[in-house]
VOZA-794646 format. One record per residue: residue in one letter; x, y, z of N, C-alpha, C in turn. Coordinates in Angstrom, 1 decimal. Layout:
N
["A" [X Y Z] [X Y Z] [X Y Z]]
...
REM end
This chain:
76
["X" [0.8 -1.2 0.0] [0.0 0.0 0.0] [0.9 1.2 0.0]]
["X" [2.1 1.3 0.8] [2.7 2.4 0.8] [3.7 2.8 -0.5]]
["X" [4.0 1.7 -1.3] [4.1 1.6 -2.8] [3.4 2.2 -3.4]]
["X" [1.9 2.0 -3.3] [1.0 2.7 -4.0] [1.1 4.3 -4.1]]
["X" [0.7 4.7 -2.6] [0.8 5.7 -1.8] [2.0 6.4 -2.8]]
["X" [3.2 6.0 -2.4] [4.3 6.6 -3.4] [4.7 6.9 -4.8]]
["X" [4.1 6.1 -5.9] [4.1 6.1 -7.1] [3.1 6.8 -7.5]]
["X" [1.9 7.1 -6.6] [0.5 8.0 -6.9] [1.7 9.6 -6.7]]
["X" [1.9 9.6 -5.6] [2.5 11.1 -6.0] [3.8 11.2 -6.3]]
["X" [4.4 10.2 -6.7] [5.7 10.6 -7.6] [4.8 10.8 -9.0]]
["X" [3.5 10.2 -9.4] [3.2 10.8 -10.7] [2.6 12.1 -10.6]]
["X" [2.2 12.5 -9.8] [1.4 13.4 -9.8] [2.8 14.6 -9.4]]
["X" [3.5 14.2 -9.1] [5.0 15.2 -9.0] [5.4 15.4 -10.4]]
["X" [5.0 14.7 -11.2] [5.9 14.7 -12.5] [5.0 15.6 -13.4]]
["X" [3.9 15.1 -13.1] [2.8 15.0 -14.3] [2.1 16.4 -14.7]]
["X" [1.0 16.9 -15.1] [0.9 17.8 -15.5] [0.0 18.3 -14.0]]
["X" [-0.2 17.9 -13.0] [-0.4 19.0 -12.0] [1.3 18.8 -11.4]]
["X" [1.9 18.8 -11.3] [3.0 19.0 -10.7] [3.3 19.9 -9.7]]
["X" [3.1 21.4 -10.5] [3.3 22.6 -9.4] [2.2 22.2 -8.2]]
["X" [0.7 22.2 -8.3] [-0.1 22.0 -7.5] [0.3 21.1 -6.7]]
["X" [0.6 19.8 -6.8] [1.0 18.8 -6.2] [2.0 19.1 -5.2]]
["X" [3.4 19.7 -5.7] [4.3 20.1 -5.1] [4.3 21.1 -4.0]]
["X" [3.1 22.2 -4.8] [2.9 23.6 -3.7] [2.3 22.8 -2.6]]
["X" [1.6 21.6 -2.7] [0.3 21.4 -1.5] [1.3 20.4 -0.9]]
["X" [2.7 19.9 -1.0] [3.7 19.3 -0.1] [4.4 19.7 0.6]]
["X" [4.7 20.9 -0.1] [5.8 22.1 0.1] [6.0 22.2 1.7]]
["X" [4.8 22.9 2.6] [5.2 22.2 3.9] [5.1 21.2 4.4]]
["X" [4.7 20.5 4.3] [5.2 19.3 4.7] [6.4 19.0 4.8]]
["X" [7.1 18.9 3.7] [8.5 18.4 3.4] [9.5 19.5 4.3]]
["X" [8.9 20.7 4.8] [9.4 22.1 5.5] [9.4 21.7 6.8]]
["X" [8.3 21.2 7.2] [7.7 20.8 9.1] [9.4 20.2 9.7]]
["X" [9.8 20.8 10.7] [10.6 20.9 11.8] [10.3 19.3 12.9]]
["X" [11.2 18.7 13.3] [10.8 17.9 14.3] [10.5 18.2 15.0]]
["X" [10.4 19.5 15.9] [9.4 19.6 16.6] [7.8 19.8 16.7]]
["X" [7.5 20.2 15.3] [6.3 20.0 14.8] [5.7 19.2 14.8]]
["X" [6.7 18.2 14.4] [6.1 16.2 14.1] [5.4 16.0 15.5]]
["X" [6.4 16.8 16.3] [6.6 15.8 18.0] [5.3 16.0 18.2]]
["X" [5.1 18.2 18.5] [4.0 18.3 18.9] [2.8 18.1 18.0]]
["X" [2.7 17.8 17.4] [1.2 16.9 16.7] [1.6 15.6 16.6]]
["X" [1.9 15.2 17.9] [1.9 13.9 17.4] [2.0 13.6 19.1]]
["X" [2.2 14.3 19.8] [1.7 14.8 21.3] [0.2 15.2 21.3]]
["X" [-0.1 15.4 20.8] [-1.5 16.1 20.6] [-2.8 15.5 20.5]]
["X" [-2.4 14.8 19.3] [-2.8 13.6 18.9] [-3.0 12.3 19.9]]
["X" [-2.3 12.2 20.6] [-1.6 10.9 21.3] [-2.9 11.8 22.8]]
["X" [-2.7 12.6 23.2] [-3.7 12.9 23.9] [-4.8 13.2 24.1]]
["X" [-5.5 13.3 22.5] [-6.6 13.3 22.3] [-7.3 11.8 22.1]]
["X" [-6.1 11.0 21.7] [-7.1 10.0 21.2] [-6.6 8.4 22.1]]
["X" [-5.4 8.3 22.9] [-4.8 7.6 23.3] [-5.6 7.7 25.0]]
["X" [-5.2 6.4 25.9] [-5.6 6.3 26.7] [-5.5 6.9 27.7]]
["X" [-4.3 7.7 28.1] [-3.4 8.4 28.8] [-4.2 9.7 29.2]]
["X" [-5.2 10.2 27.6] [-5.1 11.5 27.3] [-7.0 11.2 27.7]]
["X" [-7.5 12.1 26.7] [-9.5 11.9 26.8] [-9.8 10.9 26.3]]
["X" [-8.7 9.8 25.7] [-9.6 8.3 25.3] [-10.9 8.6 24.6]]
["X" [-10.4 9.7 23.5] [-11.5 9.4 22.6] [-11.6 8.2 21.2]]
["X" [-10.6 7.8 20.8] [-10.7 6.8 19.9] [-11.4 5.8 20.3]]
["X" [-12.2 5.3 19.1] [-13.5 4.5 19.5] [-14.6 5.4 19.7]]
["X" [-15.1 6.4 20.1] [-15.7 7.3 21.1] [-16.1 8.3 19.5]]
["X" [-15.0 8.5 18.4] [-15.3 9.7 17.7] [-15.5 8.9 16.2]]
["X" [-15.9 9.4 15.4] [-16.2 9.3 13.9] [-14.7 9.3 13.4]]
["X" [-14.9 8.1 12.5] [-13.2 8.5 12.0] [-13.2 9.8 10.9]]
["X" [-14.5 10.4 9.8] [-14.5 11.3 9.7] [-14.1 12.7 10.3]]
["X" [-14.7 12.9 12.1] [-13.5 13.9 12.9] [-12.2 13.6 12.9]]
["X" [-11.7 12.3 13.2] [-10.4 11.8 13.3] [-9.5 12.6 12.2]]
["X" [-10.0 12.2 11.0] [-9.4 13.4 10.2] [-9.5 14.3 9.6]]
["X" [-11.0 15.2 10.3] [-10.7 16.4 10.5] [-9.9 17.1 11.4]]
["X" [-9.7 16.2 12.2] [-8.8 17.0 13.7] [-7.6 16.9 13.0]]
["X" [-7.1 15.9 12.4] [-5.6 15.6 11.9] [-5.2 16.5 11.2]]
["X" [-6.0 17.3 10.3] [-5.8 17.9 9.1] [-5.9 19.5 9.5]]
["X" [-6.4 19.6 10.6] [-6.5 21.1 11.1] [-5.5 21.2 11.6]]
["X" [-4.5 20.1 12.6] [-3.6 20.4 13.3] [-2.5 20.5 12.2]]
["X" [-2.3 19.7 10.8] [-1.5 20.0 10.4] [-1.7 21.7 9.6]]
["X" [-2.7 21.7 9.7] [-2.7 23.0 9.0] [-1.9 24.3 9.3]]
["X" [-2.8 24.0 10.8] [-2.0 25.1 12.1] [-1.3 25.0 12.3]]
["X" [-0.1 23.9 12.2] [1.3 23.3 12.2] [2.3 24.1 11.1]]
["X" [1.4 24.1 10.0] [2.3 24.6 8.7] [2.4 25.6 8.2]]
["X" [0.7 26.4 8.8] [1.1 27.8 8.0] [1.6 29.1 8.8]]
REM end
């Protein structure tokens, strides 16, 4: 699967959205280890047992809206 995952955007790196593709990686490939950590701290306490033990408890639809907002807030 993570084959897949990888050949899907190395073509889409090449191909004719390229720029698009790239601009919408761009941070990502930028994000700092301490970024990773803290979303990934964050994460870990929102959904792990330790923390509000919501996994199980939430829609995996929020699951990744939460994920995707933290990376947002993370990146821009």
């Amino acid at each position: 699967m993570a084959a897949a995952y990888a050949t899907t955007v190395l073509r889409l790196a090449t191909g004719r959205h390229a720029r698009v593709t790239t601009a919408a990686l761009a941070p990502a490939g930028r994000m700092t280890l301490i970024n990773y950590l803290a979303q990934s701290l964050v994460g870990a306490l929102l959904f792990a047992g330790y923390g509000t033990a919501f996994v199980g408890r939430v829609a995996p639809v929020w699951v990744a809206v939460t994920t995707l907002t933290l990376f947002v807030l993370r990146t821009t």
